[in-house]
C-alpha positions in Angstrom: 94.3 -117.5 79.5 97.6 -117.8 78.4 99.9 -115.6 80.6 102.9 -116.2 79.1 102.1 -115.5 75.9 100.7 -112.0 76.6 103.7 -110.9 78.8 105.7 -111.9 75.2 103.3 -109.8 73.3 104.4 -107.0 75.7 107.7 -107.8 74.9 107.4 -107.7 71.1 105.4 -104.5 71.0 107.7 -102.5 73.7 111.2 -104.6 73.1 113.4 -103.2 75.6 112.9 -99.5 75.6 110.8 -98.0 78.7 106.9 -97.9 79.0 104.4 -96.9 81.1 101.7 -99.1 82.9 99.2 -96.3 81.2 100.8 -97.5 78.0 100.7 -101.5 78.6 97.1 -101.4 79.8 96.4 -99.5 76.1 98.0 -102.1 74.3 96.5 -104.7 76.8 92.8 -103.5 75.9 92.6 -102.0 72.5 95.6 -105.0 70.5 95.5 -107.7 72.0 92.7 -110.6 72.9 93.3 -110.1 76.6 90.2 -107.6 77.7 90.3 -107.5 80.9 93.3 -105.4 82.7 92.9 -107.8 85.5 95.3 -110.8 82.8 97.9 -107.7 83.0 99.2 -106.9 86.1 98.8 -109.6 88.7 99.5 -112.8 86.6 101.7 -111.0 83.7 103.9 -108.2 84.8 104.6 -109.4 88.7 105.6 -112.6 87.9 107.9 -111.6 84.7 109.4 -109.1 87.6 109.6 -111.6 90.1 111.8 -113.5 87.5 113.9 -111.0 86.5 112.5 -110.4 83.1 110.9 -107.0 83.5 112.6 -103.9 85.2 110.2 -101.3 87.4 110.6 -97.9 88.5 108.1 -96.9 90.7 106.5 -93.5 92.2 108.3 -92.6 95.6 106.3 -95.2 98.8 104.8 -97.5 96.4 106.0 -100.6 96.9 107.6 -103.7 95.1 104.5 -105.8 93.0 102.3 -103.0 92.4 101.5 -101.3 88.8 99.8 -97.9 89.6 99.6 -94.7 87.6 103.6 -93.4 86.9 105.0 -96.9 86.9 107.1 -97.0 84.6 108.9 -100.4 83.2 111.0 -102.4 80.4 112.4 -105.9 79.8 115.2 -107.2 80.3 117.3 -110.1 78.9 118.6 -111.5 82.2 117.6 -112.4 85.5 119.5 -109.4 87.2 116.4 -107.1 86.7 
């Protein structure tokens, strides 16, 4: 699958405003090709935060690369996350 191109499908459906992980696995699932929430999280939203590209606020003790339930996120246009 093509990785890339789902994380900019994210993109074009959420721009830059804030959404939730519930919300991306929605869109993920019910819009898009990708049917399997396991094309979302591991090898779409940790690398694009890895790179800078996505911003991540988490639930208090869960830590940096997971996606739970109350993750919230958005992108962003630079590297500085």
């Amino acid at each position: 699958p093509d990785f890339d191109r789902l994380r900019e499908m994210l993109r074009e459906r959420f721009g830059d405003r804030w959404f939730t992980i519930e919300e991306a696995e929605r869109f993920t699932l019910l819009e898009t090709a990708f049917r399997d929430n396991g094309h979302l999280k591991t090898p779409t939203l940790k690398p694009a935060e890895q790179d800078g590209l996505l911003g991540v606020e988490r639930p208090p003790g869960k830590k940096r690369g997971s996606f739970g339930p109350g993750t919230r996120m958005r992108f962003v246009s630079g590297r500085d996350g």
